[in-house]
PyMOL Python script that loads the backbone (N, CA, C, O; Angstrom):
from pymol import cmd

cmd.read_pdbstr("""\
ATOM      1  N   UNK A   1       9.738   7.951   3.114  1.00  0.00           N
ATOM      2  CA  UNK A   1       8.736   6.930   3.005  1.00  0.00           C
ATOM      3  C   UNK A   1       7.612   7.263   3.973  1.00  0.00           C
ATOM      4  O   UNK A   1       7.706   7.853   5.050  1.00  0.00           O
ATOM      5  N   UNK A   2       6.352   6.688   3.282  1.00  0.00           N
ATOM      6  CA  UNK A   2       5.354   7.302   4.089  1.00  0.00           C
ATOM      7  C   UNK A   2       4.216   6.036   4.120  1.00  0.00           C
ATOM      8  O   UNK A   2       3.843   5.558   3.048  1.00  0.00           O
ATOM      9  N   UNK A   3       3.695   5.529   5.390  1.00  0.00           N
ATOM     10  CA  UNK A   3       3.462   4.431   5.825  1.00  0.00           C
ATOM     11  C   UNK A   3       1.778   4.288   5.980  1.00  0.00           C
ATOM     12  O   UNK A   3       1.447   4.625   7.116  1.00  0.00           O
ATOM     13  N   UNK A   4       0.738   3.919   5.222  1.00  0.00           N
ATOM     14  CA  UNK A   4      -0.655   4.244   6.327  1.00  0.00           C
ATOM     15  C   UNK A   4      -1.370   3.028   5.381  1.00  0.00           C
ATOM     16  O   UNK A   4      -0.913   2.288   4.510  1.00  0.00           O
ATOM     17  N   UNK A   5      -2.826   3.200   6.031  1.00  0.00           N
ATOM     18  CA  UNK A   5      -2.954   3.666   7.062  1.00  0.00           C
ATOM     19  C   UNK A   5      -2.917   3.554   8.459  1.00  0.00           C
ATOM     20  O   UNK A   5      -1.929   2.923   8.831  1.00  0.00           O
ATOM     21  N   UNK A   6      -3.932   4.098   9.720  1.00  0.00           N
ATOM     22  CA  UNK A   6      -3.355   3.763  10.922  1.00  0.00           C
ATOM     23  C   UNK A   6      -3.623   1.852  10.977  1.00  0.00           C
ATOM     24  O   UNK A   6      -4.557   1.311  10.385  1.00  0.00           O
ATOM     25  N   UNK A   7      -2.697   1.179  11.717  1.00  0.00           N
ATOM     26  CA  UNK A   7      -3.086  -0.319  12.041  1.00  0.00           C
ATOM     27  C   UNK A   7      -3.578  -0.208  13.195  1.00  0.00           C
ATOM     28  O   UNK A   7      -2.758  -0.906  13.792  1.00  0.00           O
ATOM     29  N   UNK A   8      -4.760   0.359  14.496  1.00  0.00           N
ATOM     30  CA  UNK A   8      -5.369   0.316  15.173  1.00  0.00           C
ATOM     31  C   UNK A   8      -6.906  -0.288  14.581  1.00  0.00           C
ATOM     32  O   UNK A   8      -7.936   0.385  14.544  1.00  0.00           O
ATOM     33  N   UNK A   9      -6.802  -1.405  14.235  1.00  0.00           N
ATOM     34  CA  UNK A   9      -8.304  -1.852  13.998  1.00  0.00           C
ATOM     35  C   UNK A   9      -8.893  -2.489  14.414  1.00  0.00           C
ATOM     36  O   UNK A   9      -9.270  -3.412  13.691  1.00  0.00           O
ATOM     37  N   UNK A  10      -9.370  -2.454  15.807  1.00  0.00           N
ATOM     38  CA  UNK A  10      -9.728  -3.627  16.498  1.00  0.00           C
ATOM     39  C   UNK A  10     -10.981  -3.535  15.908  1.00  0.00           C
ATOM     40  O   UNK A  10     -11.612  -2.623  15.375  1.00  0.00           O
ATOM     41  N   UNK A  11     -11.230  -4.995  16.193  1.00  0.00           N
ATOM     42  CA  UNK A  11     -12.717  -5.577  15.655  1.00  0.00           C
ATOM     43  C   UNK A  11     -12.370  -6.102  13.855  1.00  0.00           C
ATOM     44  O   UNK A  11     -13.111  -6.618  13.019  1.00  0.00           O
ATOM     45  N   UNK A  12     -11.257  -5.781  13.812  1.00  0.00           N
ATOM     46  CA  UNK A  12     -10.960  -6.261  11.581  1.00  0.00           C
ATOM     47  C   UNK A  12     -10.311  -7.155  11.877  1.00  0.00           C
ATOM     48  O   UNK A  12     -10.195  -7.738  10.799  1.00  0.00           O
ATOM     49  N   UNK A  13      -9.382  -8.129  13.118  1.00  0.00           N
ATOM     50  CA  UNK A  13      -8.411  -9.121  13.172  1.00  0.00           C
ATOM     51  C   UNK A  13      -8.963 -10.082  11.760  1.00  0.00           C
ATOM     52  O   UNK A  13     -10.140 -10.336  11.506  1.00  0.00           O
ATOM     53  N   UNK A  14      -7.618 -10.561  10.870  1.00  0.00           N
ATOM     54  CA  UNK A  14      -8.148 -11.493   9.785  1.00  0.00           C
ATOM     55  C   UNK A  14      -8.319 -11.085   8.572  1.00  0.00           C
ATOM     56  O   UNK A  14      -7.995 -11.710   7.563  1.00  0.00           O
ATOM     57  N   UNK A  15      -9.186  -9.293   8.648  1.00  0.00           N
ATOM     58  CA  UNK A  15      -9.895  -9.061   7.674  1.00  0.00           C
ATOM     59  C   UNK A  15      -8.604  -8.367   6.523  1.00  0.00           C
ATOM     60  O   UNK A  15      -7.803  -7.744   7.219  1.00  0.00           O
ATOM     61  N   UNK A  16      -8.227  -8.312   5.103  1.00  0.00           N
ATOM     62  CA  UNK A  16      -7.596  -7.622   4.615  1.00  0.00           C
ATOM     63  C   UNK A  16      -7.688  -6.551   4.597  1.00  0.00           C
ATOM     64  O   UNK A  16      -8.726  -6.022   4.199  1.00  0.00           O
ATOM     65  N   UNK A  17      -6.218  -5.563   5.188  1.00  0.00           N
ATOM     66  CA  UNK A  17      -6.071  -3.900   4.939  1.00  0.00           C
ATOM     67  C   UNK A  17      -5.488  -3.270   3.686  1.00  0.00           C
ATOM     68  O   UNK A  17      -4.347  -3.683   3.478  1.00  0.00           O
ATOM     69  N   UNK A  18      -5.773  -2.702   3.104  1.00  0.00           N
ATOM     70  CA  UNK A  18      -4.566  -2.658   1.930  1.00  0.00           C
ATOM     71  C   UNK A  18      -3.927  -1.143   2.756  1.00  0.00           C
ATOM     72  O   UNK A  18      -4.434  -0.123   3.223  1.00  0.00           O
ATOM     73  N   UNK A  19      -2.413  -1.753   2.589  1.00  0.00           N
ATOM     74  CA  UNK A  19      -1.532  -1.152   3.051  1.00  0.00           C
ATOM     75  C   UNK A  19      -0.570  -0.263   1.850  1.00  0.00           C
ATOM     76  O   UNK A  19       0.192  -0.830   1.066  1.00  0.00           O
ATOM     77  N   UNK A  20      -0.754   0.984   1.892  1.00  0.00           N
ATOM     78  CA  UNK A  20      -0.147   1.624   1.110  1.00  0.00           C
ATOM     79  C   UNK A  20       1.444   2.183   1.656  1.00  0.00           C
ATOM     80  O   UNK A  20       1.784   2.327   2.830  1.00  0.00           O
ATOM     81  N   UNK A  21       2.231   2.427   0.488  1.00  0.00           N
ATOM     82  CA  UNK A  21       3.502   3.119   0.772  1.00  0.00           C
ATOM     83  C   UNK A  21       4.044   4.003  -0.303  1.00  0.00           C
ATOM     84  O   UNK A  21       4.677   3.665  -1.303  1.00  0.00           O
ATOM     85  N   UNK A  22       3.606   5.450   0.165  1.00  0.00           N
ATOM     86  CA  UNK A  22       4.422   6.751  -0.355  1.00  0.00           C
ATOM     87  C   UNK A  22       6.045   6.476  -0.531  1.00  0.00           C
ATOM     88  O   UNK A  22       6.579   6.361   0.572  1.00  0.00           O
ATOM     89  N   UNK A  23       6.713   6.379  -1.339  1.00  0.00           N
ATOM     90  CA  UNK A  23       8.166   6.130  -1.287  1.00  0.00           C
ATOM     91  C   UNK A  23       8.745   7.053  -2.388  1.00  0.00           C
ATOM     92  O   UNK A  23       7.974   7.772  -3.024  1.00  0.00           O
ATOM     93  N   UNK A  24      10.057   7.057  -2.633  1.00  0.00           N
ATOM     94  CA  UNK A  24      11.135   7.027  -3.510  1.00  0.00           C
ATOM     95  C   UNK A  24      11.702   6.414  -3.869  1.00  0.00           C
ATOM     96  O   UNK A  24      12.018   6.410  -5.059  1.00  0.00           O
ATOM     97  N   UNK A  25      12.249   5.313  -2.717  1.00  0.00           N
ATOM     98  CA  UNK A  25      13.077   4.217  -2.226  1.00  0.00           C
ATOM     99  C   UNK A  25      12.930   3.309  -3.538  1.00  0.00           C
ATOM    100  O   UNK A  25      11.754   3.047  -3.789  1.00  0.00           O
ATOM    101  N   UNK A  26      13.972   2.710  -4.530  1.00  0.00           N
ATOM    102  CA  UNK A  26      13.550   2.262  -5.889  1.00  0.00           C
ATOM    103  C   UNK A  26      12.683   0.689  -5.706  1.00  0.00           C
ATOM    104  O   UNK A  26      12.071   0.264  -6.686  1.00  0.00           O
ATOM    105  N   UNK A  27      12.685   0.042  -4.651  1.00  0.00           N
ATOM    106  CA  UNK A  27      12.450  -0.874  -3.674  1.00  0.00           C
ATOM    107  C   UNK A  27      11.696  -1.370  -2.041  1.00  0.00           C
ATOM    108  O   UNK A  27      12.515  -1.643  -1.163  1.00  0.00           O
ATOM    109  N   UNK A  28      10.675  -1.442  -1.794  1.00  0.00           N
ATOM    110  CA  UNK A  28      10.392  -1.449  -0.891  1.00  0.00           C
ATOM    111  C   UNK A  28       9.874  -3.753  -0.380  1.00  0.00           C
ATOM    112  O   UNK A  28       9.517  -4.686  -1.100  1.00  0.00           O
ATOM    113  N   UNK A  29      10.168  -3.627   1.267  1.00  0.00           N
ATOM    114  CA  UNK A  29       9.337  -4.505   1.440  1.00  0.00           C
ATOM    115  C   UNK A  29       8.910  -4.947   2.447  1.00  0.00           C
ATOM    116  O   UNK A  29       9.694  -5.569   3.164  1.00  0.00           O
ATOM    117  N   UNK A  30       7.962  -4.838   2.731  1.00  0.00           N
ATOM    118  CA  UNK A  30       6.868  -4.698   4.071  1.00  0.00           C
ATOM    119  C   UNK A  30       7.053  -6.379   4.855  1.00  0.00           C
ATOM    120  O   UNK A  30       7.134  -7.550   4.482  1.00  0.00           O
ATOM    121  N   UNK A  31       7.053  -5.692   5.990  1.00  0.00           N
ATOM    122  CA  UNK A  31       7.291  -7.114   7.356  1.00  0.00           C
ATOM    123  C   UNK A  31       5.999  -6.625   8.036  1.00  0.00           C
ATOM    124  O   UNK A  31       5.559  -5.475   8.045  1.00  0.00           O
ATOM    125  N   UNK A  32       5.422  -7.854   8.668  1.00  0.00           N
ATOM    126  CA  UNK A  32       4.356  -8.107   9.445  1.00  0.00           C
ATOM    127  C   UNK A  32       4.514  -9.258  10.577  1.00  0.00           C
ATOM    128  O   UNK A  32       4.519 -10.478  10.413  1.00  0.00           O
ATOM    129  N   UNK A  33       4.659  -8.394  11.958  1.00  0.00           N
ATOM    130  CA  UNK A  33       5.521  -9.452  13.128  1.00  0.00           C
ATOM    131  C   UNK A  33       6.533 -10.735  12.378  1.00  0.00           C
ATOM    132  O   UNK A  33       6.505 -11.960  12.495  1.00  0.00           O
ATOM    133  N   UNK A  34       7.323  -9.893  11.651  1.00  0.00           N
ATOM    134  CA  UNK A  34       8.412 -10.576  11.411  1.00  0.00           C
ATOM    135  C   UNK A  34       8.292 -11.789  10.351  1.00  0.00           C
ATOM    136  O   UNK A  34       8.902 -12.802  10.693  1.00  0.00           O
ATOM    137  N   UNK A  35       7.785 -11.834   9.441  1.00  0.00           N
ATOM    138  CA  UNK A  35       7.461 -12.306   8.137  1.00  0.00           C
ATOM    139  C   UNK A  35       7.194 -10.977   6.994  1.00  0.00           C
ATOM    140  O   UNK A  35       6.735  -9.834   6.993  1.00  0.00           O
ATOM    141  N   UNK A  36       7.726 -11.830   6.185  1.00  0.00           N
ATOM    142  CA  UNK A  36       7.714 -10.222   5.003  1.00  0.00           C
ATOM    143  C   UNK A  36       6.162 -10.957   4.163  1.00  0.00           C
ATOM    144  O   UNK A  36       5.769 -12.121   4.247  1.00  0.00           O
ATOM    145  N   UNK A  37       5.824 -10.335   3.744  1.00  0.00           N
ATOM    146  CA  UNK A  37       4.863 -10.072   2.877  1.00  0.00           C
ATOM    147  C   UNK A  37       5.222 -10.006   1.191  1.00  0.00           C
ATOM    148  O   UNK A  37       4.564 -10.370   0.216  1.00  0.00           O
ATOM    149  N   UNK A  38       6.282  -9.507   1.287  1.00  0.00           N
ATOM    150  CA  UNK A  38       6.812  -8.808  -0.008  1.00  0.00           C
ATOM    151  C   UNK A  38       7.898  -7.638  -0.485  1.00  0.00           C
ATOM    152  O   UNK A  38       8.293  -6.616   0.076  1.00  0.00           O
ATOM    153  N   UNK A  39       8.175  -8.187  -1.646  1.00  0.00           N
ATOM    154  CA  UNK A  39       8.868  -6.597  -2.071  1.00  0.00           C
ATOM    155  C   UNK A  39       8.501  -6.450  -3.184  1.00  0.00           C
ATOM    156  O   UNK A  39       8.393  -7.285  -4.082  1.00  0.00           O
ATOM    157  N   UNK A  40       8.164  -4.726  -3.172  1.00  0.00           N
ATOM    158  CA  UNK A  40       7.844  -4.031  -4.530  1.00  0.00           C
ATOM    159  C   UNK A  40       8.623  -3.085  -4.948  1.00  0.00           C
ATOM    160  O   UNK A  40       8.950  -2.148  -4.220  1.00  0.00           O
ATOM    161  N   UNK A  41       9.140  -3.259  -6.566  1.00  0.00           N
ATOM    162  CA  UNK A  41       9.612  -2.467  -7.055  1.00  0.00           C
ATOM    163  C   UNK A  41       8.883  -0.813  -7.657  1.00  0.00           C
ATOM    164  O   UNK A  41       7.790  -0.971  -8.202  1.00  0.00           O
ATOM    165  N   UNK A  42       9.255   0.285  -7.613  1.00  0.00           N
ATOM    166  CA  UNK A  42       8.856   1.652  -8.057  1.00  0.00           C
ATOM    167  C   UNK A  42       9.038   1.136  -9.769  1.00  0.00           C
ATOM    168  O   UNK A  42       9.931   0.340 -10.057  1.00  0.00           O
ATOM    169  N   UNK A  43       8.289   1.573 -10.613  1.00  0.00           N
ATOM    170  CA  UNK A  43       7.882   1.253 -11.997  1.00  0.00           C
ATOM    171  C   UNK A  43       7.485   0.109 -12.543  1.00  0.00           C
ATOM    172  O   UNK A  43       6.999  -0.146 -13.645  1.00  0.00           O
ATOM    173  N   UNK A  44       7.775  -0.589 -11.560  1.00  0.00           N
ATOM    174  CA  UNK A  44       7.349  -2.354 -11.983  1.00  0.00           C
ATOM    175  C   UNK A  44       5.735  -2.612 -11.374  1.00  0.00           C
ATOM    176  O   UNK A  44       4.720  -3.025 -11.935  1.00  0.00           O
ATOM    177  N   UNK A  45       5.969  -2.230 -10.159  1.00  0.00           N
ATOM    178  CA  UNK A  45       5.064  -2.881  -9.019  1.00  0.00           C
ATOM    179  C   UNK A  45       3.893  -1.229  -9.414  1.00  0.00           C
ATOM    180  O   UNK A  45       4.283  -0.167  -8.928  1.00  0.00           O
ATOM    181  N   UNK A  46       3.046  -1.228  -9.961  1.00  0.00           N
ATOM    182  CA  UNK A  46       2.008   0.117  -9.831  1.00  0.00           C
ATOM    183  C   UNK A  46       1.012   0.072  -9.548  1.00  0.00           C
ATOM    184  O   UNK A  46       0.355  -0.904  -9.914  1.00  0.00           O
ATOM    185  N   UNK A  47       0.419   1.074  -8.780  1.00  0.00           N
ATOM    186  CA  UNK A  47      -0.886   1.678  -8.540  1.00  0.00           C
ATOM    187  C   UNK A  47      -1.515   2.744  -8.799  1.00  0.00           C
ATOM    188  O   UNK A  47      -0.968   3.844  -8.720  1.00  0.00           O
ATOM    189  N   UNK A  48      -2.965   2.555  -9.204  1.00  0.00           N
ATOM    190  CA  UNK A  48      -4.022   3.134  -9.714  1.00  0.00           C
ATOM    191  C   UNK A  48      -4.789   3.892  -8.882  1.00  0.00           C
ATOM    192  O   UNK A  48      -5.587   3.390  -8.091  1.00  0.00           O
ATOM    193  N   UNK A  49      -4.587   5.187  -9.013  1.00  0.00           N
ATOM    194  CA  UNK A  49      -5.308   5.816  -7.950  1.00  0.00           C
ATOM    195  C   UNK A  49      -6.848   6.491  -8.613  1.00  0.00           C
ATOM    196  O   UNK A  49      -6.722   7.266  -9.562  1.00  0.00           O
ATOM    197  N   UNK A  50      -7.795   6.287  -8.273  1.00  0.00           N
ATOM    198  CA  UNK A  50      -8.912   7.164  -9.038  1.00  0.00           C
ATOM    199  C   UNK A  50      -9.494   8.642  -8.861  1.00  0.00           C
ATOM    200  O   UNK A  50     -10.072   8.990  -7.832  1.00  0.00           O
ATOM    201  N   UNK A  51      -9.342   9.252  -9.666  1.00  0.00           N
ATOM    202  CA  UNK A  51      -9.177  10.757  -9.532  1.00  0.00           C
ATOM    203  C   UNK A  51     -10.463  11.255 -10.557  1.00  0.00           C
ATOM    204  O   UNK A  51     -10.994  10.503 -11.374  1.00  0.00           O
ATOM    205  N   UNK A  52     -10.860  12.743 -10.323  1.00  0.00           N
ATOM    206  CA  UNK A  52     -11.413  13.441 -11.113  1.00  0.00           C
ATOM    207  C   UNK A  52     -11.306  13.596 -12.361  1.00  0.00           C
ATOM    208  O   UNK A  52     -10.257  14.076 -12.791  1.00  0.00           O
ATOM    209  N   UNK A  53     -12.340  13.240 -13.245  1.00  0.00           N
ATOM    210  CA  UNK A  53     -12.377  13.822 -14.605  1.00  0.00           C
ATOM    211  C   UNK A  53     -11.399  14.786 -15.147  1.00  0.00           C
ATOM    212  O   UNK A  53     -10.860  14.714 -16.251  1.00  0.00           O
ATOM    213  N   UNK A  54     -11.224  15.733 -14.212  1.00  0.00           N
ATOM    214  CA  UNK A  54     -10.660  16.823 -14.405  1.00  0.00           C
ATOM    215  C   UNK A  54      -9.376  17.067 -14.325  1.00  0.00           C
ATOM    216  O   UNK A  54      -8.820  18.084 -14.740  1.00  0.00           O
ATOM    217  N   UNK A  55      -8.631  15.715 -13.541  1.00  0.00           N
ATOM    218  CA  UNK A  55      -7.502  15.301 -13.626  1.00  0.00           C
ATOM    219  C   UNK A  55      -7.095  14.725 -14.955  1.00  0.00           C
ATOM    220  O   UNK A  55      -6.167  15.049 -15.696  1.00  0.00           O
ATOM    221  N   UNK A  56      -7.926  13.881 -15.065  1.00  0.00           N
ATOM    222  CA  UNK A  56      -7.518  12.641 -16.338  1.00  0.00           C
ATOM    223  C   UNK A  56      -8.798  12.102 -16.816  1.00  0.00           C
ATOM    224  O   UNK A  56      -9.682  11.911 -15.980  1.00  0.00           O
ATOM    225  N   UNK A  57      -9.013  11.830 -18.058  1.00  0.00           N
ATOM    226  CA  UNK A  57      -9.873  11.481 -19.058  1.00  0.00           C
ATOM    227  C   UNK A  57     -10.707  10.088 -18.531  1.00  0.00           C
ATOM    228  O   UNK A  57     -11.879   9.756 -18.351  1.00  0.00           O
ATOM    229  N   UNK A  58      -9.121   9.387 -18.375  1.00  0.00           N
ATOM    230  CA  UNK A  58      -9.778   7.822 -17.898  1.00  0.00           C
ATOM    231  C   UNK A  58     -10.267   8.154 -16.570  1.00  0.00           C
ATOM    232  O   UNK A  58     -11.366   7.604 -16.644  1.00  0.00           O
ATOM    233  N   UNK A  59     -10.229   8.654 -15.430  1.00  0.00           N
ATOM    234  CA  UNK A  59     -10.467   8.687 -14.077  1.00  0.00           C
ATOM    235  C   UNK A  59      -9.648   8.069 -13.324  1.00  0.00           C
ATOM    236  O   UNK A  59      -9.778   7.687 -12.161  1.00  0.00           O
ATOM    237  N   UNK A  60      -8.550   7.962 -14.245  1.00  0.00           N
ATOM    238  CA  UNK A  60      -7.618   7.290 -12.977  1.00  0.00           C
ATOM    239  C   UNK A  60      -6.099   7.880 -13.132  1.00  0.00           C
ATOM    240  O   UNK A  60      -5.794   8.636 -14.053  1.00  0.00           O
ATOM    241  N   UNK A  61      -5.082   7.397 -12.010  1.00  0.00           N
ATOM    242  CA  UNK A  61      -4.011   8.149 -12.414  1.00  0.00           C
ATOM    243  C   UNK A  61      -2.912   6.928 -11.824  1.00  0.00           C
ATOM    244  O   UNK A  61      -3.061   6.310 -10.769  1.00  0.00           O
ATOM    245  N   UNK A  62      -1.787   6.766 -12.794  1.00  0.00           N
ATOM    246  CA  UNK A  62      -0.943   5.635 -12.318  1.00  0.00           C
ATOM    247  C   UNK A  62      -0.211   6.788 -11.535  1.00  0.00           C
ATOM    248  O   UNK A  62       0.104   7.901 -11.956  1.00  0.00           O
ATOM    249  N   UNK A  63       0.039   6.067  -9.904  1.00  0.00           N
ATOM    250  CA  UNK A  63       1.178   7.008  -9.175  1.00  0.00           C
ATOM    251  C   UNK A  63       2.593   6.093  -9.762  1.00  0.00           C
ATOM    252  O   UNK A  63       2.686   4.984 -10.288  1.00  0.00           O
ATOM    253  N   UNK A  64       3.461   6.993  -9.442  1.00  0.00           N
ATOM    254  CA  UNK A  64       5.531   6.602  -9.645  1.00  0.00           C
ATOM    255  C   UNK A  64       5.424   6.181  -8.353  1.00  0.00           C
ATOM    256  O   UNK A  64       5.920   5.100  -8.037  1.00  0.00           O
ATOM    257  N   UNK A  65       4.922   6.781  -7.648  1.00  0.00           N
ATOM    258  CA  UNK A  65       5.917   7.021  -6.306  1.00  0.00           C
ATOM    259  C   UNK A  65       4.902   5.529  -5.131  1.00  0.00           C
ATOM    260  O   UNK A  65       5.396   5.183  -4.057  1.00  0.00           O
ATOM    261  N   UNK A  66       3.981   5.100  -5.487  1.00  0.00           N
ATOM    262  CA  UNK A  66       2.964   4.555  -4.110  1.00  0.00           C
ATOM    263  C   UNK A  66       3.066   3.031  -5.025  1.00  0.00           C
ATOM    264  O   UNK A  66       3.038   2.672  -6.202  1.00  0.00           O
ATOM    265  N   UNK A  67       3.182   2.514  -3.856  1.00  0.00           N
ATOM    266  CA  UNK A  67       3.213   0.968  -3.625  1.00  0.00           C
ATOM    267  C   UNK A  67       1.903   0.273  -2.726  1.00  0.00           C
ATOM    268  O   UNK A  67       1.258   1.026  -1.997  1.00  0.00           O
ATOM    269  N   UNK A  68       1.634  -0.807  -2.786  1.00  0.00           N
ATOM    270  CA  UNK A  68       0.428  -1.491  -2.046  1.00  0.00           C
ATOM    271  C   UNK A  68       0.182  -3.092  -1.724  1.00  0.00           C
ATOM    272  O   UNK A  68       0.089  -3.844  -2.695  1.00  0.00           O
ATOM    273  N   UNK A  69       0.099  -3.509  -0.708  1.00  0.00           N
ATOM    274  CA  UNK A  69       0.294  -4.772  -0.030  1.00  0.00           C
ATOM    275  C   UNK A  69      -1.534  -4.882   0.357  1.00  0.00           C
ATOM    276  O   UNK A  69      -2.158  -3.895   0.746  1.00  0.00           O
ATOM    277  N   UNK A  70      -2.038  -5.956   0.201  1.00  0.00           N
ATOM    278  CA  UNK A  70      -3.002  -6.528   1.087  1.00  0.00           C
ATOM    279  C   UNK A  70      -2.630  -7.261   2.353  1.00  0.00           C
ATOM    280  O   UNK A  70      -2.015  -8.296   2.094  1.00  0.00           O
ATOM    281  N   UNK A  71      -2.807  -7.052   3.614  1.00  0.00           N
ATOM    282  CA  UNK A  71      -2.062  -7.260   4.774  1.00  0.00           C
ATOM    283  C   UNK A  71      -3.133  -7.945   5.317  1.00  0.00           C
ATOM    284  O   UNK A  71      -4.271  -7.760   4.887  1.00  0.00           O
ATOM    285  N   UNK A  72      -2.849  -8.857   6.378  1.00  0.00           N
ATOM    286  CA  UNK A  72      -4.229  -9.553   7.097  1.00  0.00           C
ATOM    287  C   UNK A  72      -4.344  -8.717   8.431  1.00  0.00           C
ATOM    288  O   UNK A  72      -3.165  -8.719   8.786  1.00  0.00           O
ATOM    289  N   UNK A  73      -4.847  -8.196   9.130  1.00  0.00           N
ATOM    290  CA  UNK A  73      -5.124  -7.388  10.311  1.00  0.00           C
ATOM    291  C   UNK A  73      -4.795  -8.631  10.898  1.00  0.00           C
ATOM    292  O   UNK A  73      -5.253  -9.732  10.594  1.00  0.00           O
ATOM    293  N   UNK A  74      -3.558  -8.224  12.185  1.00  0.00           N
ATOM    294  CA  UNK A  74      -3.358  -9.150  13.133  1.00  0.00           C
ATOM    295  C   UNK A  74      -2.729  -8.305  14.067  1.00  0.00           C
ATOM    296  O   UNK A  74      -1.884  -7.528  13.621  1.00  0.00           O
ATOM    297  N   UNK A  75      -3.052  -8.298  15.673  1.00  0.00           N
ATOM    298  CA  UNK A  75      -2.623  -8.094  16.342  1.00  0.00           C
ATOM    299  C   UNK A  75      -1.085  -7.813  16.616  1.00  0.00           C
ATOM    300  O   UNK A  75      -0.453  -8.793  16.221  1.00  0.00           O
ATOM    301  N   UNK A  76      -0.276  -6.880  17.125  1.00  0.00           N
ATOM    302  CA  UNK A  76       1.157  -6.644  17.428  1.00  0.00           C
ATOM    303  C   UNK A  76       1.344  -8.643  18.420  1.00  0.00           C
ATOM    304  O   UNK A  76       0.691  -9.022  19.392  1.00  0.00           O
ATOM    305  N   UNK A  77       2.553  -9.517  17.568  1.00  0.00           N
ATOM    306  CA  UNK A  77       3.314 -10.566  18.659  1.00  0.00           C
ATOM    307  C   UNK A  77       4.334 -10.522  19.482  1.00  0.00           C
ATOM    308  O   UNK A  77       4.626 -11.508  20.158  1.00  0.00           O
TER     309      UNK A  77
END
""", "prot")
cmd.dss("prot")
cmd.show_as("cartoon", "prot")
cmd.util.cbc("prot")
cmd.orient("prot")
C-alpha cells in the first residue's frame, strides 16, 4: 500500500486534500486522528485518472489498484 500525498500543509488547515491510496489490499479504510473517514472497496470504489491521448481514446484511464478520500487538512491531535 502506498499512501500520498505528503500531509505537511500548513497554511490548508480545513481546506480538502484528496487523499489517494495505491493498494492491492481488496479493502481499504482511512483514519484521521482517530475517526475513520471510510472504507473503499478495489472494483467497487474507482478512480479516474486522466492520461494522454495516446494512452486511451477517452483521456482517461479507470485504475484497479487506487482508491481516494477527500480529507479535511487538520493538524496531527
Amino acid at each position: 500500500m502506498h499512501l500520498f500525498p505528503h500531509w505537511n500543509w500548513a497554511g490548508h488547515e480545513g481546506e480538502k486534500i484528496p487523499v489517494m491510496v495505491d493498494t492491492n489490499a481488496q479493502e481499504v479504510e482511512l483514519w484521521l486522528n482517530g475517526k475513520s473517514l471510510g472504507r473503499k472497496k478495489l472494483g467497487v470504489d474507482t478512480f479516474t485518472i486522466p492520461v494522454n491521448r495516446n494512452v486511451s481514446t477517452e483521456g482517461t484511464f479507470v485504475s484497479k489498484f487506487r482508491l481516494e478520500w477527500d480529507a479535511p487538512r487538520r493538524p496531527a491531535s
